[in-house]
C-alpha positions as CSV (number, residue, x, y, z in Angstrom):
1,X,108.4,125.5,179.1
2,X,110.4,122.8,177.2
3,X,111.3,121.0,180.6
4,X,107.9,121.0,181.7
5,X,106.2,119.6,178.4
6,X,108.8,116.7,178.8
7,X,107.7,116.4,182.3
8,X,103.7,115.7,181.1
9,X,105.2,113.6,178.6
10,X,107.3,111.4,179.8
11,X,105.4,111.0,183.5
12,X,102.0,111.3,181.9
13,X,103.3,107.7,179.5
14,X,104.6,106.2,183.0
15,X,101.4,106.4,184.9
16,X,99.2,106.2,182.2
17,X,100.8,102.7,181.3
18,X,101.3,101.8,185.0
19,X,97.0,102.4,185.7
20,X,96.7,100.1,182.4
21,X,98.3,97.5,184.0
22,X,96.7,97.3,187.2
23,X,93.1,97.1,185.2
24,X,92.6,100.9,186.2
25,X,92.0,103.8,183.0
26,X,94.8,105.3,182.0
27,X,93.5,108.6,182.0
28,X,93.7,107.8,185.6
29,X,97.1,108.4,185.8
30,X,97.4,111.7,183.8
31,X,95.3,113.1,186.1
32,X,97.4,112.0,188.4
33,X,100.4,113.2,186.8
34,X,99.2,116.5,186.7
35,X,98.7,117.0,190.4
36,X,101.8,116.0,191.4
37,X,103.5,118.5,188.8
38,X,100.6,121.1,189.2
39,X,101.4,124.4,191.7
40,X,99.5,122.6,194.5
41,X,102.0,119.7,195.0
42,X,105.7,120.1,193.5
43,X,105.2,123.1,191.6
44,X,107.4,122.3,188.7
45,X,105.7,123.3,185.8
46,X,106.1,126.3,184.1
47,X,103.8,129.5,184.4
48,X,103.8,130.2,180.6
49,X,102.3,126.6,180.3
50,X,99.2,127.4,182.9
51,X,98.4,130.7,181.8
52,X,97.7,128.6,178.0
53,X,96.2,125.7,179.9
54,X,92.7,126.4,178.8
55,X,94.0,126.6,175.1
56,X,95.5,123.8,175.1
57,X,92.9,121.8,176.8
58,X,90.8,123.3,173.6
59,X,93.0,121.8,171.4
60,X,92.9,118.5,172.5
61,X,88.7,118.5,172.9
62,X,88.9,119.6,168.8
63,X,91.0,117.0,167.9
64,X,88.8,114.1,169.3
65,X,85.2,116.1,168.6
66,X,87.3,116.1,164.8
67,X,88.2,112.5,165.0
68,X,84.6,111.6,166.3
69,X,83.6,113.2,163.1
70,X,85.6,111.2,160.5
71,X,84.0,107.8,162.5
72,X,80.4,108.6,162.8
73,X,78.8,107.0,160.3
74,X,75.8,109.3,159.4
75,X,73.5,106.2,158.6
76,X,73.9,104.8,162.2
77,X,73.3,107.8,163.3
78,X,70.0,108.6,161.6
79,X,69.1,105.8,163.4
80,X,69.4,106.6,166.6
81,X,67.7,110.0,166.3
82,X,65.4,111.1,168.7
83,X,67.0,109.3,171.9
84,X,70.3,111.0,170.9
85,X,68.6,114.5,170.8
86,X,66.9,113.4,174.3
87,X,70.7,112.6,175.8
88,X,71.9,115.7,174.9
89,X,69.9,117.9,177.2
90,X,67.6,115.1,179.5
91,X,70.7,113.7,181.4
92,X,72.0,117.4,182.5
93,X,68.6,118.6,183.9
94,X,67.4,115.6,185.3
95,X,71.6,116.1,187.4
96,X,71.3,119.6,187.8
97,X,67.4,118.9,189.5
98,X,69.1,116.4,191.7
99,X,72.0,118.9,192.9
100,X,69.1,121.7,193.5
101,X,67.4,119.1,195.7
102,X,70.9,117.2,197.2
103,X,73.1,120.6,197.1
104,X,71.3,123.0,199.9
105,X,70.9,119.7,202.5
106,X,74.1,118.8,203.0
107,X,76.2,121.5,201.7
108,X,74.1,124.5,203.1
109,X,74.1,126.3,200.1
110,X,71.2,128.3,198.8
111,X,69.1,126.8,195.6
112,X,70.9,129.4,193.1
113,X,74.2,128.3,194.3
114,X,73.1,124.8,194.1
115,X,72.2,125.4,190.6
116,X,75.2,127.1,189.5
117,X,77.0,124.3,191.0
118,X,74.9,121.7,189.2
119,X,75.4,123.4,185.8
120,X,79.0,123.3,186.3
121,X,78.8,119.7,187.2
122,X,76.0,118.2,184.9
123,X,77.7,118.0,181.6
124,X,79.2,114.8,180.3
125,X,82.8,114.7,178.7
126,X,83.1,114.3,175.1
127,X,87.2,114.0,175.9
128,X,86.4,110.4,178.0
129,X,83.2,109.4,176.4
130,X,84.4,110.0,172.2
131,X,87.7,107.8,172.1
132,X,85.8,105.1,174.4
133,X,83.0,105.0,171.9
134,X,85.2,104.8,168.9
135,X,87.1,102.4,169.9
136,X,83.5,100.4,170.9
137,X,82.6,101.2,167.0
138,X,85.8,100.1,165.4
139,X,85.4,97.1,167.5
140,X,81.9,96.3,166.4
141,X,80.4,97.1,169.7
142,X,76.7,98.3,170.3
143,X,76.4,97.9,166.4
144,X,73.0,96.8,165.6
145,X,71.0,99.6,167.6
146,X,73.9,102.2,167.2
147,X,74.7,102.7,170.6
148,X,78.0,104.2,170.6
149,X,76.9,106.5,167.8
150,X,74.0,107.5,170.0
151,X,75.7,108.1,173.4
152,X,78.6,109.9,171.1
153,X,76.0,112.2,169.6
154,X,74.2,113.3,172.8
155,X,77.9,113.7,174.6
156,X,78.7,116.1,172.3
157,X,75.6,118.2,172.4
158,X,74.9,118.2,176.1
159,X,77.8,120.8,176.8
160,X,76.5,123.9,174.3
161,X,72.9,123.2,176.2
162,X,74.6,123.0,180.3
163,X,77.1,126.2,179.7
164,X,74.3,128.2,178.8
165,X,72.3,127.4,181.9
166,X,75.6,128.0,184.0
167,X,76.2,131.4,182.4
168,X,72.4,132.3,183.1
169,X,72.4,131.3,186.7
170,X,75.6,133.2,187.1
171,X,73.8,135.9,185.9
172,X,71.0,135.4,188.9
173,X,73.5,135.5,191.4
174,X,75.5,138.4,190.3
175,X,71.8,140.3,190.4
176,X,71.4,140.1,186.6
177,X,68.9,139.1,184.0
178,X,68.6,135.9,182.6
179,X,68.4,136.7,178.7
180,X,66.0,134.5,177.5
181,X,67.2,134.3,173.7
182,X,69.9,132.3,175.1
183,X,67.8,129.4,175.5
184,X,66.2,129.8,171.9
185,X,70.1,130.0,171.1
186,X,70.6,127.0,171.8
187,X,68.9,124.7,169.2
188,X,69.8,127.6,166.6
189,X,73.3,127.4,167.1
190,X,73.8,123.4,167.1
191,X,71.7,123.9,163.3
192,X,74.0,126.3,162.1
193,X,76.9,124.4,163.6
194,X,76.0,121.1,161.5
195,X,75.0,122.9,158.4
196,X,78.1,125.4,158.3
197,X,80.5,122.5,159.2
198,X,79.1,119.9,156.9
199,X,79.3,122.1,153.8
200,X,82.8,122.9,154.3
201,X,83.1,118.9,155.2
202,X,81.3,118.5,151.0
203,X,83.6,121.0,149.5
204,X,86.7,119.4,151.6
205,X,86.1,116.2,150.2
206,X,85.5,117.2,146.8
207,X,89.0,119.3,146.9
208,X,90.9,115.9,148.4
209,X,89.3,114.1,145.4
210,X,91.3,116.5,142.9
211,X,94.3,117.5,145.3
212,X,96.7,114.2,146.2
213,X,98.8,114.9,149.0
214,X,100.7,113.3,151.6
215,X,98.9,112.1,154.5
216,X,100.5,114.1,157.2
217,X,99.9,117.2,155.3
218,X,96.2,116.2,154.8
219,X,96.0,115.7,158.6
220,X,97.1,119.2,159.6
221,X,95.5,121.3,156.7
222,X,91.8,119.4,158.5
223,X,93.6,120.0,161.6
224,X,93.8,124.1,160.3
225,X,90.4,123.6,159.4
226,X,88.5,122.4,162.5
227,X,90.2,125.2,164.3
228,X,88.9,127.9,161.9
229,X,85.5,126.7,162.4
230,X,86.0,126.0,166.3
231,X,86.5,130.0,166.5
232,X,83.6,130.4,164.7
233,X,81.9,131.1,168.0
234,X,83.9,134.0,168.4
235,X,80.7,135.5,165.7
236,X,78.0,134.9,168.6
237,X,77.0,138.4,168.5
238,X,76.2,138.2,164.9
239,X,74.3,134.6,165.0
240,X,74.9,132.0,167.1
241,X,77.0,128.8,165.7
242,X,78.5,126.1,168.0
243,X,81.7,125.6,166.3
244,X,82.1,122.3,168.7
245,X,79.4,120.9,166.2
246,X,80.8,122.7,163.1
247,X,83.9,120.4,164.2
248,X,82.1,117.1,164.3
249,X,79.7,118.2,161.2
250,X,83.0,118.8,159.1
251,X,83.8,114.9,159.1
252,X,80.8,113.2,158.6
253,X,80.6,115.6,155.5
254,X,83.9,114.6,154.0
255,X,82.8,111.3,154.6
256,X,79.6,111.9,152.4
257,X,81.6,113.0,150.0
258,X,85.1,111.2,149.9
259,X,84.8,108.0,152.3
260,X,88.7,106.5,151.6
261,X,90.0,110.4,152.4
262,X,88.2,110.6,155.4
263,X,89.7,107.4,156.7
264,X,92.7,108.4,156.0
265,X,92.4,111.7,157.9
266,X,90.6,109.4,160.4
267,X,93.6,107.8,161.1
268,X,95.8,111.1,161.2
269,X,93.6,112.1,164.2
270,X,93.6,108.8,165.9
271,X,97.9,109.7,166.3
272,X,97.2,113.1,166.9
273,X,94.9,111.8,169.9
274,X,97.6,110.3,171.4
275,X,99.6,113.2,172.8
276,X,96.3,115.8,172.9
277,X,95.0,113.2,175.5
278,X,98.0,113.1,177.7
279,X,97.9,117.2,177.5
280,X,94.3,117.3,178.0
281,X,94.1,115.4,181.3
282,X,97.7,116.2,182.7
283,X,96.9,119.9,182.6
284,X,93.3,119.3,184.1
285,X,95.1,117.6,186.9
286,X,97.2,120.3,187.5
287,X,93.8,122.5,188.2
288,X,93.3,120.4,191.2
289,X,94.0,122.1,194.9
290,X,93.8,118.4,196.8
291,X,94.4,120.2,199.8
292,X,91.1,121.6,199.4
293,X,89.3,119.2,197.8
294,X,89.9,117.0,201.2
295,X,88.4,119.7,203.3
296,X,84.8,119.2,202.0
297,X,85.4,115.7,200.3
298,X,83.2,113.1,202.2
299,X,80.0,115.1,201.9
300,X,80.4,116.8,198.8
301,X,81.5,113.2,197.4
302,X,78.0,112.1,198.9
303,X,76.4,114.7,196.8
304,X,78.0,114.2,193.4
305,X,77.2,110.4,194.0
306,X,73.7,111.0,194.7
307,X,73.1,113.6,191.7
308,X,74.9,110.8,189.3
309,X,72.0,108.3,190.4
310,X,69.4,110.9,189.4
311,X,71.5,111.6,185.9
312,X,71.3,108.1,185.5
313,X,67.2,108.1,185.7
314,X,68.0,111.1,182.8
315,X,69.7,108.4,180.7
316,X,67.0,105.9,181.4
317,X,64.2,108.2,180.2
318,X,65.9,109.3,177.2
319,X,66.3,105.5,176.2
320,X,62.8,104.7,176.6
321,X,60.6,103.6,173.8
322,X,63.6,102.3,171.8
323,X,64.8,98.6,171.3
324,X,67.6,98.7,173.5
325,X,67.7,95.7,176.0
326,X,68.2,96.1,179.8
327,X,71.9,95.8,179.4
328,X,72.5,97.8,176.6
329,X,70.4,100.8,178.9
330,X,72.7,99.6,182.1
331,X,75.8,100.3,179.6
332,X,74.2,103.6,178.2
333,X,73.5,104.8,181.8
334,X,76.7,104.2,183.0
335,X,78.8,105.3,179.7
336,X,77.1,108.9,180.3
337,X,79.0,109.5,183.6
338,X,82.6,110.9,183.1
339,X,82.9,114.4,183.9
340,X,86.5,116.4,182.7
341,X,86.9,118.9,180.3
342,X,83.6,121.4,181.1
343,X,84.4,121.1,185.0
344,X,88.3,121.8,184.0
345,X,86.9,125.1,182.2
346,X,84.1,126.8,184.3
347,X,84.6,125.1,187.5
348,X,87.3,128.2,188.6
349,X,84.8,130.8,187.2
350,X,82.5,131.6,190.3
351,X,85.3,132.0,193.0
352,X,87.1,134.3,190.0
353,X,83.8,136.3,189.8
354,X,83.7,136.3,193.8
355,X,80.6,134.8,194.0
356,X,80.5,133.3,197.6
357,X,79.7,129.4,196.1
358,X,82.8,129.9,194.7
359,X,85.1,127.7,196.8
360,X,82.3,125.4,197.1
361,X,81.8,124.9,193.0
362,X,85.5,125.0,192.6
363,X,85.8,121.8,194.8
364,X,82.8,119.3,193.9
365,X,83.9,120.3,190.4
366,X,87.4,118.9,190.8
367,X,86.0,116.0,193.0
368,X,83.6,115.7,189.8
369,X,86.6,115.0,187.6
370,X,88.8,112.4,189.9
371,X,86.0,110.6,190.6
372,X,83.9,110.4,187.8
373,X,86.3,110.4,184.8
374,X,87.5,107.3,185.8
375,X,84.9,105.5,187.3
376,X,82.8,106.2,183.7
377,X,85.8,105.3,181.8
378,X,86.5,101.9,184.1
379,X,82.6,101.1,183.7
380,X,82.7,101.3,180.2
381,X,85.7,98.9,179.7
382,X,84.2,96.5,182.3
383,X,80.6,96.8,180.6
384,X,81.3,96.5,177.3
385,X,80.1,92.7,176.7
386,X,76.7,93.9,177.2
387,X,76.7,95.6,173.9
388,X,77.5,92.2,172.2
């Protein structure tokens, strides 16, 4: 296991910085990195590191939904409000409409299919959209209407809302019933998730004001923390918390309550980030069968393009009726494109359960990833100066 974490290391660093300097996002090339070490090309990475895959890939989306935390600032957030709330489920229907329309036409799938495969598709990644969008708000970006705040917000959201359509259509096709207290879950959990994590976030910061320590030890006891509250959701059965949000929630109450802590902690995360990212993508690219992917590639490529143009309409209506200019919406529309870390974790699930879309869901969701995750990530960089 050793050798291979050295290989994603030290080839991940290589490529990314290689893509950096040909103007292309260096995510790029840890995506890369992981399908030339991943089973489906060289095959030199080690089981024991696949079979935790998933648990690492966890990791790495609670550092940066941590990080996000500890740079939200709640005031430009507040602000923001009500088109935020519209991103984080608007966007992912308006996507998973266009797939139920685009899907059975030129894939030849039927319309539950279609909308399994949409589901899978439709939500935005928090682990490419978050560190763009810090880095826009440490740069002063987007600052007088809040945009990165806002896009950051709804990114964040839209997952809990999309996995719970995915697991209910699964559900359809497997000849089930679609429990409809999943739905009224949904805006339950995401409250409990801000009010649980924001509490311990108050009492965190009022222990950092009496307790000095050093600031790598202050890093990994929040580190210790976010993960205690990520596995909150483990309680589902007993009432429904997204610990995702608890994560977030945690910072911006530590920041209420101990601003110079936070940034200190801020900082931790922002190193932390650093290798979780190269992890993160490395071991999503090593998901990817490319020898499959290029056996249905042109048209399901068509179809993924087609449903992005309809999420973009999603973007455009959740936008309206605020002061944003036409190219701050252009930038908002685009920024709400990458596509990694759901797709990474459910795309696999239907051809495990043997549901016959399987293959088919497997593959648009991995064409998802290599297309979108960089083309939202380039577009963002490119786009930037419309937020000035």
């Amino acid at each position: 296991m050793l050798n291979s974490i050295a290989y994603i290391f030290i080839l991940g660093c290589i490529l990314s910085y290689f893509m950096k300097n040909i103007k292309l996002p260096a995510l790029f090339g840890m995506l890369i990195t992981g399908m030339i070490l991943g089973p489906f090309a060289l095959n030199i990475l080690d089981e024991k590191i696949l079979n935790i895959s998933a648990e690492l890939r966890r990791i790495a989306l609670i550092i940066i939904l941590a990080r996000a935390g500890f740079t939200l600032d709640i005031s430009d957030l507040k602000k923001v409000g009500r088109p935020a709330v519209l991103l984080s489920f608007v966007p992912a229907s308006f996507e998973i409409m266009g797939m139920a329309i685009f899907a059975p036409l030129l894939l030849k799938i039927d319309l539950i299919d279609a909308l399994i495969m949409g589901a899978v598709v439709a939500a935005v990644s928090p682990a490419v959209v978050v560190p763009k969008m810090i880095y826009l708000m440490e740069n002063g970006y987007g600052k007088k209407n809040s945009i990165p705040q806002m896009i950051m917000a709804g990114a964040s959201v839209d997952d809990i809302f999309v996995i719970v359509l995915f697991t209910s259509f699964v559900s359809i096709a497997k000849g089930g019933n679609v429990d409809v207290m999943s739905f009224v879950n949904i805006p339950i959990s995401i409250a409990t998730g801000i009010i649980l994590g924001y509490a311990v976030g108050k009492l965190y910061g009022m222990f950092l004001k009496k307790i000095k320590m050093e600031h790598t030890i202050q890093t990994m006891i929040t580190l210790s923390i976010a993960f205690l509250l990520a596995s909150t959701e483990e309680v589902q059965n007993i009432v429904p918390i997204s610990g995702l949000i608890a994560v977030m929630a945690l910072g911006i109450g530590t920041q209420n309550t101990n601003f110079e802590a936070a940034a200190e902690i801020s900082s931790g995360f922002r190193s932390l980030w650093s290798g979780a990212e190269i992890l993160l993508f490395v071991l999503v690219g090593a998901e990817v069968n490319l020898g499959y992917a290029l056996k249905l590639g042109p048209i399901a490529l068509v179809t993924i393009i087609l449903c992005l143009m309809v999420r973009m309409v999603g973007v455009y209506v959740s936008v309206l009726g605020t002061k944003l200019n036409r190219g701050e919406r252009i930038f908002s529309m685009l920024a709400y494109t990458p596509k990694a870390t759901v797709q990474a974790a459910i795309g696999a699930i239907p051809l495990a359960m043997g549901l016959k879309c399987g293959p088919q869901v497997l593959t648009v969701a991995v064409l998802a990833i290599l297309f979108t995750a960089p083309f939202g990530a380039f577009m963002i960089d490119r786009y930037k100066y419309l937020l000035k």
